[in-house]
C-alpha positions in Angstrom: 170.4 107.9 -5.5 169.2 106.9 -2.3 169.0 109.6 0.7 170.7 109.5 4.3 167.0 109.1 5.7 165.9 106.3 2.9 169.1 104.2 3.9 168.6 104.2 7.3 164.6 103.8 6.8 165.6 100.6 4.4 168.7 99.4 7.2 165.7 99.7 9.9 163.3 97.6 8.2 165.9 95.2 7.0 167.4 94.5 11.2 163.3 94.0 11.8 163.0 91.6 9.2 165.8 89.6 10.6 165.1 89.8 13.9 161.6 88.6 13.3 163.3 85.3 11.3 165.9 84.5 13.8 163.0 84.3 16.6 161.2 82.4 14.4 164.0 79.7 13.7 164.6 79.8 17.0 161.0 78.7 17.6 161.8 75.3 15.9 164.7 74.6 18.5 162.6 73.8 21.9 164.5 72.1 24.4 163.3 68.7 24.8 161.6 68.2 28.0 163.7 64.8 30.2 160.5 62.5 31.2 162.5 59.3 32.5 166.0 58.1 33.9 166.7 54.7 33.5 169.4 53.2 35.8 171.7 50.3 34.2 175.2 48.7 34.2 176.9 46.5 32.1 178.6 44.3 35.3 176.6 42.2 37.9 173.9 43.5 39.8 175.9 42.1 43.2 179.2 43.2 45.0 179.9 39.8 46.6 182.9 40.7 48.7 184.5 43.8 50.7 185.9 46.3 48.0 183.9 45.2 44.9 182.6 47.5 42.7 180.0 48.0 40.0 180.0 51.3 37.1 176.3 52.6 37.3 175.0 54.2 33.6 171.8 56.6 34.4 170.5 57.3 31.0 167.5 60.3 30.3 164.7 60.0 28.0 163.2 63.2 26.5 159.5 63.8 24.8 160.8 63.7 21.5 162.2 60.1 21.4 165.8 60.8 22.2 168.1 59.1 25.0 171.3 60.7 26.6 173.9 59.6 29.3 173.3 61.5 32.3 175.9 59.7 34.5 178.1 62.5 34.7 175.4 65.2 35.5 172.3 63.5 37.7 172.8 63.3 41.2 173.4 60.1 42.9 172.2 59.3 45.9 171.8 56.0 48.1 169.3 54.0 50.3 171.6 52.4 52.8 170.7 51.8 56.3 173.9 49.8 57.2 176.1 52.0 55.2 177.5 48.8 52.8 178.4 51.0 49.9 180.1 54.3 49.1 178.9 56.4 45.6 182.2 57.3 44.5 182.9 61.5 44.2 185.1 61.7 41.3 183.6 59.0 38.9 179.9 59.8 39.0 178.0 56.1 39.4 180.6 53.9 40.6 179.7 51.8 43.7 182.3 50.7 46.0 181.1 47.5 48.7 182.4 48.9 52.3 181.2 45.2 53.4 179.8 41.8 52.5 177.6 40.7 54.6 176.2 37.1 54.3 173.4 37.0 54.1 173.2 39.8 51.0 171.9 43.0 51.3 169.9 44.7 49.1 170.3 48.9 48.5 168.9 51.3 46.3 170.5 53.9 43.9 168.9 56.6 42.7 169.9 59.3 39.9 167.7 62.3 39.9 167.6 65.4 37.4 165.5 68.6 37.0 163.5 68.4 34.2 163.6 71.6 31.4 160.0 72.2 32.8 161.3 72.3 36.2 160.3 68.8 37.8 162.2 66.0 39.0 162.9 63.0 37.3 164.7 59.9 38.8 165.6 56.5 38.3 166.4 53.6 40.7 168.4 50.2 40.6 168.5 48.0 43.3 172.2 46.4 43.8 172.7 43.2 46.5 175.7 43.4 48.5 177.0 40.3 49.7 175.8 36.7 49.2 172.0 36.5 49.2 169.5 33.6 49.3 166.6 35.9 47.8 166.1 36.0 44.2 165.8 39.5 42.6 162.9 39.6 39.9 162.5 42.2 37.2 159.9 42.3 34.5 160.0 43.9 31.4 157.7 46.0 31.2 158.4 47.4 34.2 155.4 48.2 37.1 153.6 50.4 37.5 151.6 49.0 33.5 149.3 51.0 31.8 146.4 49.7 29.9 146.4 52.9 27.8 150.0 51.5 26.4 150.3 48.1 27.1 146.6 46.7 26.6 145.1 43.4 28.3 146.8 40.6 26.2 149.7 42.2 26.3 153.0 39.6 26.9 155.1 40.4 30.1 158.5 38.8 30.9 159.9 38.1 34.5 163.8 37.6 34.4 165.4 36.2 38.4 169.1 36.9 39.1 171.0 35.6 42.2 174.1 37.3 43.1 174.4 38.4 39.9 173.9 35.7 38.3 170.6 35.5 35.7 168.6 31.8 37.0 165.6 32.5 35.1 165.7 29.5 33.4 165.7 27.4 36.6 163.2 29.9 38.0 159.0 28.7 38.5 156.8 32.0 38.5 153.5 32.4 39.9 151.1 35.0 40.5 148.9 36.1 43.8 146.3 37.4 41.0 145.7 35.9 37.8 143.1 38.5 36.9 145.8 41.1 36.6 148.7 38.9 35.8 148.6 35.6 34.5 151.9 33.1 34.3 151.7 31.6 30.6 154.7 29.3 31.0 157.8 29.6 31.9 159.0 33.4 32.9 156.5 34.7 30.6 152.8 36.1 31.2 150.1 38.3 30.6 148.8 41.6 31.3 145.0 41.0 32.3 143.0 43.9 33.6 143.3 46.8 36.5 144.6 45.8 40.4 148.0 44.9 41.9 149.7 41.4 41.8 152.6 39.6 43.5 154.5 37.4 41.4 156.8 35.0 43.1 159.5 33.0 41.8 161.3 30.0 43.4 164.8 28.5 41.8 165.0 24.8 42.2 168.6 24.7 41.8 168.7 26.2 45.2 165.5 26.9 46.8 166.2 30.6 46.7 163.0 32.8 46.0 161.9 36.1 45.7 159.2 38.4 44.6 157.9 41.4 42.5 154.8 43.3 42.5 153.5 44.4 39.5 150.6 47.5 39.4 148.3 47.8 36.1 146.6 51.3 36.1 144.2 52.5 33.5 
């Protein structure tokens, strides 16, 4: 039979041994580490009149692959010099127009969050607010490019919206600098080699135009 003192020797060594396995499983659940926001929304990018209103989507991606909605927990915040819009309070992401001026305005929303490892990471959309005549031109990927992940060769994609409204198809692109971007045909390019160019595109529906620089790094 086993003694007072061997039990509690054996129920010592046994509360070790478990403690040492439960730090070590623990050890397989790190945090994942949030290293970009992307800001979207299913609606128009424009709030054409007084009132209108558009539901913002900030979504995080973390160094292990993995996306989450972060609309509820980022903090929004606004560049608005003329005060146009108004984040809501109580539904986190939701743009209200205060006016529509003509013509449109552009403003930025951000969404920022801290970061597991303690820095700050953000994401911006830029919403137009009232009727514009300037097209707003994305590209996909987006600037600044790296060469490390997107290679020279590599295909880039311009999309133009007016008021909301995608005009890519009626859209000519060109670019300031061929040996960093070049303009294929169409709304579609290439990445070249290291520098900064301004691509321009012009609808001939309308006449509107607009433009987008693009940065390649190393």
């Amino acid at each position: 039979m086993l003694t007072a003192k061997r039990k509690l020797l054996l129920l010592t060594s046994f509360t070790f041994l478990m403690s040492l396995g439960w730090a070590g499983c623990r050890g397989f659940f790190v945090k994942p580490t949030l290293t970009g926001i992307t800001v979207t929304t299913l609606q128009s990018t424009n709030l054409p009149n007084q009132g209108s209103t558009v539901q913002l989507i900030a979504t995080g991606a973390y160094d292990d692959g993995s996306h989450k909605n972060l609309s509820g927990t980022t903090t929004w915040s606004k560049t608005d010099p003329q005060n146009l819009v108004t984040l809501s309070t109580t539904n986190p992401g939701l743009v209200t127009a205060n006016a529509a001026p003509n013509p449109g305005v552009q403003v930025t929303i951000q969404a920022a969050a801290q970061s597991s490892n303690g820095s700050v990471v953000s994401g911006t959309i830029t919403l137009t607010v009232g009727t514009s005549t300037t097209l707003t031109l994305t590209s996909n990927p987006a600037s600044p490019i790296s060469l490390a992940t997107t290679p020279a060769g590599s295909g880039i994609t311009f999309t133009a919206t007016l008021n909301g409204t995608d005009v890519t198809t009626s859209t000519t692109f060109s670019s300031s600098n061929s040996a960093v971007i070049a303009i294929s045909s169409g709304s579609t390019g290439t990445v070249q080699g290291i520098g900064t160019a301004t691509i321009t595109g012009t609808d001939s529906s309308n006449g509107a135009s607009g433009t987008i620089v693009i940065t390649v790094n190393q």
